[in-house]
mmCIF file of the protein (N, C-alpha, C, O) and its ligand, coordinates in Angstrom:
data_MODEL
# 
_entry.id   MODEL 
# 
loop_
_entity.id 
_entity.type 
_entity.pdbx_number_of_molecules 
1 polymer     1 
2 non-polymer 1 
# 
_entity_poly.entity_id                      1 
_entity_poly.type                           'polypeptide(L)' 
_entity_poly.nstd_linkage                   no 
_entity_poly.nstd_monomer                   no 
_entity_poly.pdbx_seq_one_letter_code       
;(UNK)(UNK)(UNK)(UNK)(UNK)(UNK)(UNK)(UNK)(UNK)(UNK)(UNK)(UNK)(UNK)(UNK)(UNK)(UNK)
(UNK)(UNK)(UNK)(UNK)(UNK)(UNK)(UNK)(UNK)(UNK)(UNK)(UNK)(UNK)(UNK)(UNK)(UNK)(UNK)
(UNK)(UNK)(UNK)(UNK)(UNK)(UNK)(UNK)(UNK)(UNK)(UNK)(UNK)(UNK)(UNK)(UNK)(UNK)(UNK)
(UNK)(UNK)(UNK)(UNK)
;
_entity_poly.pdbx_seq_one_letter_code_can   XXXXXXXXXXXXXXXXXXXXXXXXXXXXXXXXXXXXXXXXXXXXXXXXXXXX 
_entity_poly.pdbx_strand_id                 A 
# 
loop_
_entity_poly_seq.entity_id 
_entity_poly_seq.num 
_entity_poly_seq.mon_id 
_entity_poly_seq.hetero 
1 1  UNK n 
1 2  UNK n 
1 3  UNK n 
1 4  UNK n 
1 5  UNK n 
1 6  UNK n 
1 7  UNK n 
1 8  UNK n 
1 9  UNK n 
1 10 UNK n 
1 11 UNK n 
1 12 UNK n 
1 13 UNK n 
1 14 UNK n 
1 15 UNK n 
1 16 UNK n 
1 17 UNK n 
1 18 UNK n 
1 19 UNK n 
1 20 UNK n 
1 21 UNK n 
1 22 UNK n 
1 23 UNK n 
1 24 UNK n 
1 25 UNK n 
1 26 UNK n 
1 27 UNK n 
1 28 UNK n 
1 29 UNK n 
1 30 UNK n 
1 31 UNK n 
1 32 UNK n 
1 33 UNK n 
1 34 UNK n 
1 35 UNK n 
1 36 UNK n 
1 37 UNK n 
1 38 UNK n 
1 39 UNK n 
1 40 UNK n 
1 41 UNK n 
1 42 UNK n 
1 43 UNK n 
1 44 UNK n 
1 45 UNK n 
1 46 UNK n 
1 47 UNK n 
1 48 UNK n 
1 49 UNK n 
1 50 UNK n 
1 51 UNK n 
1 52 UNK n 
# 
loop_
_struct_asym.id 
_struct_asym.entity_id 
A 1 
B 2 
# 
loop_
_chem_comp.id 
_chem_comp.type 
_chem_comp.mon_nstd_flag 
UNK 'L-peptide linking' . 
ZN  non-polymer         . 
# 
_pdbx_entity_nonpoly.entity_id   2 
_pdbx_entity_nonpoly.name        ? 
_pdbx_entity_nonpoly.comp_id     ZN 
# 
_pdbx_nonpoly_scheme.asym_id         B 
_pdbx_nonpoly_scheme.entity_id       2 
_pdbx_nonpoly_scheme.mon_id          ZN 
_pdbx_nonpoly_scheme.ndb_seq_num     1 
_pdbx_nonpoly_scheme.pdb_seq_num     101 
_pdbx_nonpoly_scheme.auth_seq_num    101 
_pdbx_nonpoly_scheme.pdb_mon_id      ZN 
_pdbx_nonpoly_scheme.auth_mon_id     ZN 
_pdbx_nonpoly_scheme.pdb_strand_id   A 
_pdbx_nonpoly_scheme.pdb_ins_code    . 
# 
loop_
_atom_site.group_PDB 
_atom_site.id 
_atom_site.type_symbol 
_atom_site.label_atom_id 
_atom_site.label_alt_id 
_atom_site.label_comp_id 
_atom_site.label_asym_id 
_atom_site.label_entity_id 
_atom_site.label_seq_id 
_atom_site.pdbx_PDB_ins_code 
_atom_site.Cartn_x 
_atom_site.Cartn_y 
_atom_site.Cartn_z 
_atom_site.occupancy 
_atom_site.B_iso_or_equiv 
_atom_site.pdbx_formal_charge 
_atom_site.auth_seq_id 
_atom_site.auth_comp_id 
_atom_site.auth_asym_id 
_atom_site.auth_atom_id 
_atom_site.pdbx_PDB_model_num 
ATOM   1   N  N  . UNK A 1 1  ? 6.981  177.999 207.613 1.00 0.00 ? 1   UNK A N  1 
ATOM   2   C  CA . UNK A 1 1  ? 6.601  178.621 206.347 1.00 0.00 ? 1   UNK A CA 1 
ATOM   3   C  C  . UNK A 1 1  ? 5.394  177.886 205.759 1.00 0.00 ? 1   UNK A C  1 
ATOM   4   O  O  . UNK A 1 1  ? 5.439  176.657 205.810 1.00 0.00 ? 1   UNK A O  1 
ATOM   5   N  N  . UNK A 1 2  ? 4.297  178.476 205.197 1.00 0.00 ? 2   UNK A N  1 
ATOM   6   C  CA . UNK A 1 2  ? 3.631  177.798 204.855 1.00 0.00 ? 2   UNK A CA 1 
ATOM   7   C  C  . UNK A 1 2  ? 3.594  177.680 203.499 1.00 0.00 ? 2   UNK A C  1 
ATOM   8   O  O  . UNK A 1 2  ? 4.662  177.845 202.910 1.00 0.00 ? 2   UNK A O  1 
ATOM   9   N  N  . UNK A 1 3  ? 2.596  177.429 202.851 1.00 0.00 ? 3   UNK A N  1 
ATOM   10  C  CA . UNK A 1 3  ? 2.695  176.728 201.409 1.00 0.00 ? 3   UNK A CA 1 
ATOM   11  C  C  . UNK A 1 3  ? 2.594  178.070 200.602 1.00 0.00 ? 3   UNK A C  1 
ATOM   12  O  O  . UNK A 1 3  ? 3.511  178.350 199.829 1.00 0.00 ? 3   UNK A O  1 
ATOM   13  N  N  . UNK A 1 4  ? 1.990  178.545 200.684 1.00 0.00 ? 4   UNK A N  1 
ATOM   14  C  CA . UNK A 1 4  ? 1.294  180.221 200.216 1.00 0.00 ? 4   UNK A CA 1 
ATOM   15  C  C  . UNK A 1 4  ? 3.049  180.848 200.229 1.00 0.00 ? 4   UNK A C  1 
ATOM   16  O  O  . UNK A 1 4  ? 3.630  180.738 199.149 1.00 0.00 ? 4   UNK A O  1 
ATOM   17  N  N  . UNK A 1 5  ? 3.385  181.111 200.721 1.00 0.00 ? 5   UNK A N  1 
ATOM   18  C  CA . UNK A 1 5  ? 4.837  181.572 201.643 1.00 0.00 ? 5   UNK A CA 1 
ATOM   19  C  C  . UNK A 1 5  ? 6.404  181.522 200.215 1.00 0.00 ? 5   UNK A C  1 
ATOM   20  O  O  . UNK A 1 5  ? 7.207  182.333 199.752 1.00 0.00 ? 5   UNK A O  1 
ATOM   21  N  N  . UNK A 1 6  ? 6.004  179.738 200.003 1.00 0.00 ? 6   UNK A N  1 
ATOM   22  C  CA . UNK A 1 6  ? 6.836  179.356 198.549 1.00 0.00 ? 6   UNK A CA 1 
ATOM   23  C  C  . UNK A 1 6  ? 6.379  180.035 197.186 1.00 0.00 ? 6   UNK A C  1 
ATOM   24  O  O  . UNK A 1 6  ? 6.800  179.962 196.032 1.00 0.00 ? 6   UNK A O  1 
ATOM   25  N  N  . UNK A 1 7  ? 5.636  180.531 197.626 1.00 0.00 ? 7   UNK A N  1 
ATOM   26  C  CA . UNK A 1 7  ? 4.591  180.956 195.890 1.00 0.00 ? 7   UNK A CA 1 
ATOM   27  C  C  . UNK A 1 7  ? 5.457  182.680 195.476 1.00 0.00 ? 7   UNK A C  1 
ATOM   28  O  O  . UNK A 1 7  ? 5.443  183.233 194.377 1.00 0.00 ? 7   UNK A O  1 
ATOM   29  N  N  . UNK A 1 8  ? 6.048  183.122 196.595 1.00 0.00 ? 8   UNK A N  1 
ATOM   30  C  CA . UNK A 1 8  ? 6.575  183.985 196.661 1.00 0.00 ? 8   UNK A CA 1 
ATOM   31  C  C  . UNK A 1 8  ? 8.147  184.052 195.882 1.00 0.00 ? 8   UNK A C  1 
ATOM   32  O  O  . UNK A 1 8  ? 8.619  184.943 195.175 1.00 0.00 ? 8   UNK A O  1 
ATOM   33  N  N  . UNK A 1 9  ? 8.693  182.830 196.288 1.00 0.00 ? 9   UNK A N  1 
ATOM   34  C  CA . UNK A 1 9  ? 10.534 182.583 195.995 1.00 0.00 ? 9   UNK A CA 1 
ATOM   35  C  C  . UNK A 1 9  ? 10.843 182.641 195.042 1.00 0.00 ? 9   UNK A C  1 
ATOM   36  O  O  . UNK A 1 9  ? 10.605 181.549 194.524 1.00 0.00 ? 9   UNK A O  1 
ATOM   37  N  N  . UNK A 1 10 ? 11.411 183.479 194.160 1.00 0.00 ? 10  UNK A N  1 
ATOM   38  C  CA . UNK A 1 10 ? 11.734 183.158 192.784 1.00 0.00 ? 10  UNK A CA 1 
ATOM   39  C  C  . UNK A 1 10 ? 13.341 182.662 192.255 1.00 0.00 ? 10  UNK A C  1 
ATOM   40  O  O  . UNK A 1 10 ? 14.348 183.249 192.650 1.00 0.00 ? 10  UNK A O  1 
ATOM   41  N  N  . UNK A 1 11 ? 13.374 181.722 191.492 1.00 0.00 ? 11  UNK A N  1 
ATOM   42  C  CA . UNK A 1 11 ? 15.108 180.861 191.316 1.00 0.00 ? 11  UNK A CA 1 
ATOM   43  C  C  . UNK A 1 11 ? 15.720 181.889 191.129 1.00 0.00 ? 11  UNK A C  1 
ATOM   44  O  O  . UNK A 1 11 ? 15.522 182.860 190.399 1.00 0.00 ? 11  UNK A O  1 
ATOM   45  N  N  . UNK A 1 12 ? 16.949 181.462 192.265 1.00 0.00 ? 12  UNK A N  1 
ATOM   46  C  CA . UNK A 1 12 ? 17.827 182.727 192.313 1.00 0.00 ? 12  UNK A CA 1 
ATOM   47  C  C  . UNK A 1 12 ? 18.656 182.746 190.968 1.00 0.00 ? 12  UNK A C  1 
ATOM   48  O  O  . UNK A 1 12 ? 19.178 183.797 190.597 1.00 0.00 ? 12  UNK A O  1 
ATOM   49  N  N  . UNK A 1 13 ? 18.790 181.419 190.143 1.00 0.00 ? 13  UNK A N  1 
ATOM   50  C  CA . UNK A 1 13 ? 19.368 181.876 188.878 1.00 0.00 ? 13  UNK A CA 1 
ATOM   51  C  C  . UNK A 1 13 ? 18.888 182.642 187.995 1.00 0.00 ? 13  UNK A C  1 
ATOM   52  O  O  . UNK A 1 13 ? 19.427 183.684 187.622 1.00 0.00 ? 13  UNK A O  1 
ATOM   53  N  N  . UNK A 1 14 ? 17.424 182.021 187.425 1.00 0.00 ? 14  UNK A N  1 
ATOM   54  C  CA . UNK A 1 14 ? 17.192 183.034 186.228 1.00 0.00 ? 14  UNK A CA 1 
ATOM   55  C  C  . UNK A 1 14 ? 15.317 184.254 187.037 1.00 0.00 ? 14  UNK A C  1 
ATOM   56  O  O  . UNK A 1 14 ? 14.558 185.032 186.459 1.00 0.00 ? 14  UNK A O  1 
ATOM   57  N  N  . UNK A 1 15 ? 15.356 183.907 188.045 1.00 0.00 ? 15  UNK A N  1 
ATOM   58  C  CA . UNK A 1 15 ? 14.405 184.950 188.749 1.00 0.00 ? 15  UNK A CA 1 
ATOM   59  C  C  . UNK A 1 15 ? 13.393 184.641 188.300 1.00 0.00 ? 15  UNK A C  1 
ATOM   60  O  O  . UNK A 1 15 ? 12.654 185.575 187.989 1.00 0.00 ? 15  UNK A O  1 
ATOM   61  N  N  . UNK A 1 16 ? 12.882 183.190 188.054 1.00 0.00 ? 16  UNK A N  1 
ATOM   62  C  CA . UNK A 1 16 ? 12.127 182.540 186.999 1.00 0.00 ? 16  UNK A CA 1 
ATOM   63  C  C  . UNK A 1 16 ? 10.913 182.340 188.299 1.00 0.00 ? 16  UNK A C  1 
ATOM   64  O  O  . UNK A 1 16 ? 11.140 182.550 189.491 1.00 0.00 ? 16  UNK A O  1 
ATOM   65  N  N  . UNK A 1 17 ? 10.037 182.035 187.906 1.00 0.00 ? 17  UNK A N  1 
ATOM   66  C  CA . UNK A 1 17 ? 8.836  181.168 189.221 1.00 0.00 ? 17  UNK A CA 1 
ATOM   67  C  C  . UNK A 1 17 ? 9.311  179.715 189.199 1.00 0.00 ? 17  UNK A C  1 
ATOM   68  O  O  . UNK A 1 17 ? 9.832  179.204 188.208 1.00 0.00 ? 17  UNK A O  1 
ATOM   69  N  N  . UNK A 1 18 ? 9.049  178.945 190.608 1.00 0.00 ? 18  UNK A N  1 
ATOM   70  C  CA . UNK A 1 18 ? 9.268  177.811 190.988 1.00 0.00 ? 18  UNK A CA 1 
ATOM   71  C  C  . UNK A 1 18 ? 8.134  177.336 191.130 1.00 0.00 ? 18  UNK A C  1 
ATOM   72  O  O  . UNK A 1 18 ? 7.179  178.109 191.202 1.00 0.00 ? 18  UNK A O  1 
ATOM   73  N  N  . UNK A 1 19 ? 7.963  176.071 191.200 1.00 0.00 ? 19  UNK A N  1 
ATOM   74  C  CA . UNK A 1 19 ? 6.620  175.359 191.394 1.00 0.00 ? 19  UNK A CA 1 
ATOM   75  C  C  . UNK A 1 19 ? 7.365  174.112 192.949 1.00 0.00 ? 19  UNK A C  1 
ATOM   76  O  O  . UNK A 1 19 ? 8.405  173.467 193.082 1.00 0.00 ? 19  UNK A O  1 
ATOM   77  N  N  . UNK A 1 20 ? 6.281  174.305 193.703 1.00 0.00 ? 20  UNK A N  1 
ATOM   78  C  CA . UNK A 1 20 ? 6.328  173.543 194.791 1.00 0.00 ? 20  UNK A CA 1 
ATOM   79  C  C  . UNK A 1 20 ? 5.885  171.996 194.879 1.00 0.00 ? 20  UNK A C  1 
ATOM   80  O  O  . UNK A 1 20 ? 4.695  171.684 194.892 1.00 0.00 ? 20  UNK A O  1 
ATOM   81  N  N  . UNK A 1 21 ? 7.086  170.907 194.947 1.00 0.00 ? 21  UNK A N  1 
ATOM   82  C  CA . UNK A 1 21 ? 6.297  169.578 194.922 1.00 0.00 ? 21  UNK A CA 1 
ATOM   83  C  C  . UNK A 1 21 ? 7.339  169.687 196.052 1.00 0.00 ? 21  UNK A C  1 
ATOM   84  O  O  . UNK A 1 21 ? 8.362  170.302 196.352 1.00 0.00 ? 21  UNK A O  1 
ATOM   85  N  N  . UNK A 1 22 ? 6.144  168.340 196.698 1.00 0.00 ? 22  UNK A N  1 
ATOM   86  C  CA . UNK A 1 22 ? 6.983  167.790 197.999 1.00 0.00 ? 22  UNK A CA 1 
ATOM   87  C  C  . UNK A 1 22 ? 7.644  168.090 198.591 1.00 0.00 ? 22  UNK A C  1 
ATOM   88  O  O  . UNK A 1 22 ? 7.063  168.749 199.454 1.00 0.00 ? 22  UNK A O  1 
ATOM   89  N  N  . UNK A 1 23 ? 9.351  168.049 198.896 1.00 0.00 ? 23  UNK A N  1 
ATOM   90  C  CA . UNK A 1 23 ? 10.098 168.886 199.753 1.00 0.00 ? 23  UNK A CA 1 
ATOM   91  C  C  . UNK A 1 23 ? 10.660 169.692 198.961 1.00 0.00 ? 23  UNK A C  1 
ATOM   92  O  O  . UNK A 1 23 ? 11.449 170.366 199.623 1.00 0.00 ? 23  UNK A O  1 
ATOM   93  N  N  . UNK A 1 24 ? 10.676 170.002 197.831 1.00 0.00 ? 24  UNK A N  1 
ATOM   94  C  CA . UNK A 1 24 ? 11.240 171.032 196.910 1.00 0.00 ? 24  UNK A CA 1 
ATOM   95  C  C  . UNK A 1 24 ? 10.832 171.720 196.222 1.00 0.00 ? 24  UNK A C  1 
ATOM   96  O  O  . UNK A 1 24 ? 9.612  171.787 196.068 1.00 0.00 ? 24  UNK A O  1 
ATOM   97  N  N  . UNK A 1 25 ? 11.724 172.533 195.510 1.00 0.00 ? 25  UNK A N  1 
ATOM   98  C  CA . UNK A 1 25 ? 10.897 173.839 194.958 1.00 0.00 ? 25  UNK A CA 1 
ATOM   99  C  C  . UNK A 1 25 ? 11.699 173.614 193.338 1.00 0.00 ? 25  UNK A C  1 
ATOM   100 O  O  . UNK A 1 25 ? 12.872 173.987 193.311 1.00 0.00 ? 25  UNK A O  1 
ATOM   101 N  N  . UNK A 1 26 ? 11.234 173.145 192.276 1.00 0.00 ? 26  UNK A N  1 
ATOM   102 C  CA . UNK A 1 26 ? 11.531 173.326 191.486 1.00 0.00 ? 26  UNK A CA 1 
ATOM   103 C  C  . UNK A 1 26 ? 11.068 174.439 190.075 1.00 0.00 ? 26  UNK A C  1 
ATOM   104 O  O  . UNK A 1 26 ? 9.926  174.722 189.714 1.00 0.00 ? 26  UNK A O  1 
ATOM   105 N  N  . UNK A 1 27 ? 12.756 175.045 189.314 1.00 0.00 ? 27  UNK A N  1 
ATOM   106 C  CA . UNK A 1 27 ? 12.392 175.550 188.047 1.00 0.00 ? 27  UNK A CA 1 
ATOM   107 C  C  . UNK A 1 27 ? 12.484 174.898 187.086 1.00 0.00 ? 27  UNK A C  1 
ATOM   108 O  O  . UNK A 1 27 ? 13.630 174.486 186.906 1.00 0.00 ? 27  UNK A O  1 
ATOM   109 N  N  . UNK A 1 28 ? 11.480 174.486 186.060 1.00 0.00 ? 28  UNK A N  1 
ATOM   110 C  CA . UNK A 1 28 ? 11.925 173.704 184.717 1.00 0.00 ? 28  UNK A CA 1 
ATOM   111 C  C  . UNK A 1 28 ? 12.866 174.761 183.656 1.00 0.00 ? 28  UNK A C  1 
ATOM   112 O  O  . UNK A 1 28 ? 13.513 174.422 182.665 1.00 0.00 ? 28  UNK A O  1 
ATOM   113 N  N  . UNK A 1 29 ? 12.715 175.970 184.166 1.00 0.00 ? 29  UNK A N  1 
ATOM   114 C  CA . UNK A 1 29 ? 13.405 176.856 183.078 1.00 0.00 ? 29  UNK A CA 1 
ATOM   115 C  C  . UNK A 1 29 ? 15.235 176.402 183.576 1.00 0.00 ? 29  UNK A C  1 
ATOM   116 O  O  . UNK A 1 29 ? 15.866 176.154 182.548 1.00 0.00 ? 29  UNK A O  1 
ATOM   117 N  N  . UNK A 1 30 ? 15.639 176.338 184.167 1.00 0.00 ? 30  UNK A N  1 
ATOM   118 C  CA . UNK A 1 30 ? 16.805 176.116 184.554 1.00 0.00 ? 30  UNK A CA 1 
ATOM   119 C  C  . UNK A 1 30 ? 17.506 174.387 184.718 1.00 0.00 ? 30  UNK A C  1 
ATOM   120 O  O  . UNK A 1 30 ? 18.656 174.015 184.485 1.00 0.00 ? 30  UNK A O  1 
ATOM   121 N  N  . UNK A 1 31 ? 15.923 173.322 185.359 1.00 0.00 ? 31  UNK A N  1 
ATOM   122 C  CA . UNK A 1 31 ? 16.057 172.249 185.423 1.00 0.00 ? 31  UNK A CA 1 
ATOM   123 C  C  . UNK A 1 31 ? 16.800 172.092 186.741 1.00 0.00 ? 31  UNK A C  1 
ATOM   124 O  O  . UNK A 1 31 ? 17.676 171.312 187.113 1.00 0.00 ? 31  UNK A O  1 
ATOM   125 N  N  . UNK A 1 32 ? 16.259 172.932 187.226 1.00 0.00 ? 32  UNK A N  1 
ATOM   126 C  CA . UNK A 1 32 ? 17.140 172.482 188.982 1.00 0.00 ? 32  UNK A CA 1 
ATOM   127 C  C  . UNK A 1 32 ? 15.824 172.485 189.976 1.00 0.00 ? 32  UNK A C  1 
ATOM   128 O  O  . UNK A 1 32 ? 14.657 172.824 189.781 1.00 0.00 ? 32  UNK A O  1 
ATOM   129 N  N  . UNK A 1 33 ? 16.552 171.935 191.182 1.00 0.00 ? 33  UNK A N  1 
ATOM   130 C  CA . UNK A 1 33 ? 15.615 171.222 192.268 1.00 0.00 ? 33  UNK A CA 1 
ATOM   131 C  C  . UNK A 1 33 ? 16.188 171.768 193.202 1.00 0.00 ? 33  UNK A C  1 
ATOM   132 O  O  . UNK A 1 33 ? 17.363 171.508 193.460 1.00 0.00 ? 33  UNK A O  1 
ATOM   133 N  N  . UNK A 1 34 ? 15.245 172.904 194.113 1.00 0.00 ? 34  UNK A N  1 
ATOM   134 C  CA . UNK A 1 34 ? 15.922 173.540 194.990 1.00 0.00 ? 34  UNK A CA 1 
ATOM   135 C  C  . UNK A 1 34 ? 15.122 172.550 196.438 1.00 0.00 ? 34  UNK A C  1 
ATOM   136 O  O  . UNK A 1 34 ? 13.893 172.520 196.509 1.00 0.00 ? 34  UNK A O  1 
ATOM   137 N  N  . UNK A 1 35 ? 16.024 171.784 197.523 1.00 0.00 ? 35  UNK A N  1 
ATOM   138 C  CA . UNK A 1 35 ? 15.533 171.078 198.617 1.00 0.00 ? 35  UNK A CA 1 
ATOM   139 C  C  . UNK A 1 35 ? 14.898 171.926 199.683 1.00 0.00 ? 35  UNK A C  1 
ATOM   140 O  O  . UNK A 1 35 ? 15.722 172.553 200.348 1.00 0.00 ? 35  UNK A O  1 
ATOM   141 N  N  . UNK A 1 36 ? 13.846 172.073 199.956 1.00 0.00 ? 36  UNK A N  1 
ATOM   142 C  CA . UNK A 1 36 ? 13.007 172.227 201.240 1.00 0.00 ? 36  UNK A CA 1 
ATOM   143 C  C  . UNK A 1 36 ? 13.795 171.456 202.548 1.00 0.00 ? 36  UNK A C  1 
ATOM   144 O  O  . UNK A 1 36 ? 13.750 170.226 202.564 1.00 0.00 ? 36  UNK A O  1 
ATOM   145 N  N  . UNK A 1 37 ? 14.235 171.892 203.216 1.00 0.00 ? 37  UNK A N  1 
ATOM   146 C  CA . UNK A 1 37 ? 15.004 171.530 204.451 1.00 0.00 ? 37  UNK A CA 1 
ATOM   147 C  C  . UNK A 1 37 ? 14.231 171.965 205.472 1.00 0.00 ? 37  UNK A C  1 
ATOM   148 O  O  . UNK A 1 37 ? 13.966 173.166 205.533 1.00 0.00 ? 37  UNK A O  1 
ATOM   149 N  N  . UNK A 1 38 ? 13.643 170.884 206.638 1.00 0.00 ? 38  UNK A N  1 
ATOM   150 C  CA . UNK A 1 38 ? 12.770 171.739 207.530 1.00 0.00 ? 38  UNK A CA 1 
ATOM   151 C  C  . UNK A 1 38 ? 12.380 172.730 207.845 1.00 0.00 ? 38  UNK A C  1 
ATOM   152 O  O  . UNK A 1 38 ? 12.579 173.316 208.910 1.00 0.00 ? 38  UNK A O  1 
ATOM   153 N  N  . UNK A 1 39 ? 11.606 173.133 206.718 1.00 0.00 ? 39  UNK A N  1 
ATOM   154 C  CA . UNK A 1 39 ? 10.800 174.036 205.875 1.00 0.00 ? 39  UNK A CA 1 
ATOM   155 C  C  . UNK A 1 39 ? 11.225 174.998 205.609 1.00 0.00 ? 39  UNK A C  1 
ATOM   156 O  O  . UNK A 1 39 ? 10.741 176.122 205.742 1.00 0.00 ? 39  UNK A O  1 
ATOM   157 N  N  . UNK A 1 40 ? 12.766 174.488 204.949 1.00 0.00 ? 40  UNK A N  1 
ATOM   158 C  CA . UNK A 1 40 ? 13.040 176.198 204.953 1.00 0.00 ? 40  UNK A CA 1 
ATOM   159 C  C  . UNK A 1 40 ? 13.825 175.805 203.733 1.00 0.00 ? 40  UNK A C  1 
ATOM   160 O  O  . UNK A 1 40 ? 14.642 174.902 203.914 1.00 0.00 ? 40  UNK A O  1 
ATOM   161 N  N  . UNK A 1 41 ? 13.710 176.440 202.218 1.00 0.00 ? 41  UNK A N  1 
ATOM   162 C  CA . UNK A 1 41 ? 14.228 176.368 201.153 1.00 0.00 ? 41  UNK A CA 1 
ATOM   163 C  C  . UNK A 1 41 ? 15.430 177.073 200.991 1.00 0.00 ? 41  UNK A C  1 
ATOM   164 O  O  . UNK A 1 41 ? 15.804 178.207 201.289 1.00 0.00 ? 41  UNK A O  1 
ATOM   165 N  N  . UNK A 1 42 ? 16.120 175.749 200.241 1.00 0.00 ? 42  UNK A N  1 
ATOM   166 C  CA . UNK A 1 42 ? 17.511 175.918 200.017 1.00 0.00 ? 42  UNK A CA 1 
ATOM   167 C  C  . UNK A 1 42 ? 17.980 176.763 198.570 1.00 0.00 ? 42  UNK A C  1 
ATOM   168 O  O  . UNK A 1 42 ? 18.591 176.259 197.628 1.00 0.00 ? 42  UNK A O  1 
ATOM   169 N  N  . UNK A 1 43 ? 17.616 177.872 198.658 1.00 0.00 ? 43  UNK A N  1 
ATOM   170 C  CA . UNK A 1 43 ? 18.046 178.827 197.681 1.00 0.00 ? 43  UNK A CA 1 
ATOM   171 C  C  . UNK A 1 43 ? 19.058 179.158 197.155 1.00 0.00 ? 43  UNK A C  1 
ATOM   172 O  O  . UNK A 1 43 ? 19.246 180.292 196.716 1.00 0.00 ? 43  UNK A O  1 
ATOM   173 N  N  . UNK A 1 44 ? 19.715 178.417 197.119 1.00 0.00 ? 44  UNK A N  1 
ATOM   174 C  CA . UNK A 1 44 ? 21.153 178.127 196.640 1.00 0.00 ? 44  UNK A CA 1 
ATOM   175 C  C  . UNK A 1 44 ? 21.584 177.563 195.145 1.00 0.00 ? 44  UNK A C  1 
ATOM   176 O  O  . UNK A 1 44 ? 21.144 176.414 195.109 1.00 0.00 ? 44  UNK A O  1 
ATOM   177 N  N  . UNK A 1 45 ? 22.112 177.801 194.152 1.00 0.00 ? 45  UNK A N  1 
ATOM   178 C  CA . UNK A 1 45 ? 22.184 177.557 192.865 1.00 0.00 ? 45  UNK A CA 1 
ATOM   179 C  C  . UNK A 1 45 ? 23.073 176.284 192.950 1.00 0.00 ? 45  UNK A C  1 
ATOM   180 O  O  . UNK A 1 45 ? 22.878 175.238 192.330 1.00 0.00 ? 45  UNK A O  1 
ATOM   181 N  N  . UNK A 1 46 ? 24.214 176.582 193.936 1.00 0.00 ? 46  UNK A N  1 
ATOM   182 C  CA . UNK A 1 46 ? 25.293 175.018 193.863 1.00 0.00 ? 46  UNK A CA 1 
ATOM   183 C  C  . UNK A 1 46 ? 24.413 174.543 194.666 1.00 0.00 ? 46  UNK A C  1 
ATOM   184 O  O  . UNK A 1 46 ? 24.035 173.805 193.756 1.00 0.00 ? 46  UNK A O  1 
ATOM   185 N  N  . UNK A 1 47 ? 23.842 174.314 195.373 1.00 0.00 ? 47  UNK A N  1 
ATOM   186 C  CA . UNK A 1 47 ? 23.146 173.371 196.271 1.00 0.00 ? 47  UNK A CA 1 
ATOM   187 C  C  . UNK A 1 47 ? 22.066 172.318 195.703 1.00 0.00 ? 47  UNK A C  1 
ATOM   188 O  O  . UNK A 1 47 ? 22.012 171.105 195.906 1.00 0.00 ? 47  UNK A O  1 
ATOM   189 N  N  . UNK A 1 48 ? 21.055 173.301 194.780 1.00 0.00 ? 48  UNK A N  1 
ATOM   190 C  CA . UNK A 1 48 ? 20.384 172.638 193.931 1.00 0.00 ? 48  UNK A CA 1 
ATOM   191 C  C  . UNK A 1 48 ? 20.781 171.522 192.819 1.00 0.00 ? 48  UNK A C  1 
ATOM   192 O  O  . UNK A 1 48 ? 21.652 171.400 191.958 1.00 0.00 ? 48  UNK A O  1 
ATOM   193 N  N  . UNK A 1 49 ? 19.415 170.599 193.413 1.00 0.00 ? 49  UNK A N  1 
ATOM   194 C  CA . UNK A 1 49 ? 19.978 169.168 192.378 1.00 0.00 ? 49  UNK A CA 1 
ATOM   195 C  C  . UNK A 1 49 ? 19.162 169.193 190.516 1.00 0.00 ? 49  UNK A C  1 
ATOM   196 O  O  . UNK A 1 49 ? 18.066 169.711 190.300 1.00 0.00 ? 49  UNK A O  1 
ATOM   197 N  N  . UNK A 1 50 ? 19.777 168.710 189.736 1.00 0.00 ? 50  UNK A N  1 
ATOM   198 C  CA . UNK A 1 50 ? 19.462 168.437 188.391 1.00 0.00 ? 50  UNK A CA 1 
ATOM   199 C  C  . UNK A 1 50 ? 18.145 167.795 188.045 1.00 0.00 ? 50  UNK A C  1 
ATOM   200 O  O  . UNK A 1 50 ? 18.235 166.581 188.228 1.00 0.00 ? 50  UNK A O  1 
ATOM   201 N  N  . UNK A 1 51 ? 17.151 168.097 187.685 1.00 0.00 ? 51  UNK A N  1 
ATOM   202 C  CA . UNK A 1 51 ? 16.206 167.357 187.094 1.00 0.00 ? 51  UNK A CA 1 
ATOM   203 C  C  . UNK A 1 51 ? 16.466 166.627 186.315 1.00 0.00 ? 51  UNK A C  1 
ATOM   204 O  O  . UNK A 1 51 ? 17.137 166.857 185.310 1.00 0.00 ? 51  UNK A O  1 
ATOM   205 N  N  . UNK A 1 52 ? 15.824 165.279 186.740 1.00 0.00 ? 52  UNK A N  1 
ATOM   206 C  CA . UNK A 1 52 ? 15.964 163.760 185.950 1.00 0.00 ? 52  UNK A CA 1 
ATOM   207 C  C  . UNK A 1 52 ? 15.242 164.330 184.166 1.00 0.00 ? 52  UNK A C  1 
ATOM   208 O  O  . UNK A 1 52 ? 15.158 163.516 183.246 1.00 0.00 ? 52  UNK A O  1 
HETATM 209 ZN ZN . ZN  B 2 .  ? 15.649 179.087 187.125 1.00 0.00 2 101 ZN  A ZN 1 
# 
């Protein structure tokens, strides 16, 4: 997947846009951290971790 590719995903909670850092895809509207797993995003609401 390339980078262009993430610009597409929207948080499956609130269908919000994500912004792409490093291995993850985070929403500040929700405050979750969805993990990039060899390159393949973990779109998952329980899966996603909490922003510090
Ligand atoms: Zn969200």
């Amino acid at each position: 997947m390339s980078k262009k590719q993430y610009d597409i995903l929207a948080c499956p909670k609130c269908r919000g846009d994500l912004e792409h850092k490093d291995d993850a895809l985070i929403c500040y509207k929700c405050k979750l951290k969805y993990m990039i797993k060899n390159g393949i995003p973990l779109m998952v609401v329980e899966e996603a971790k909490p922003l510090e």
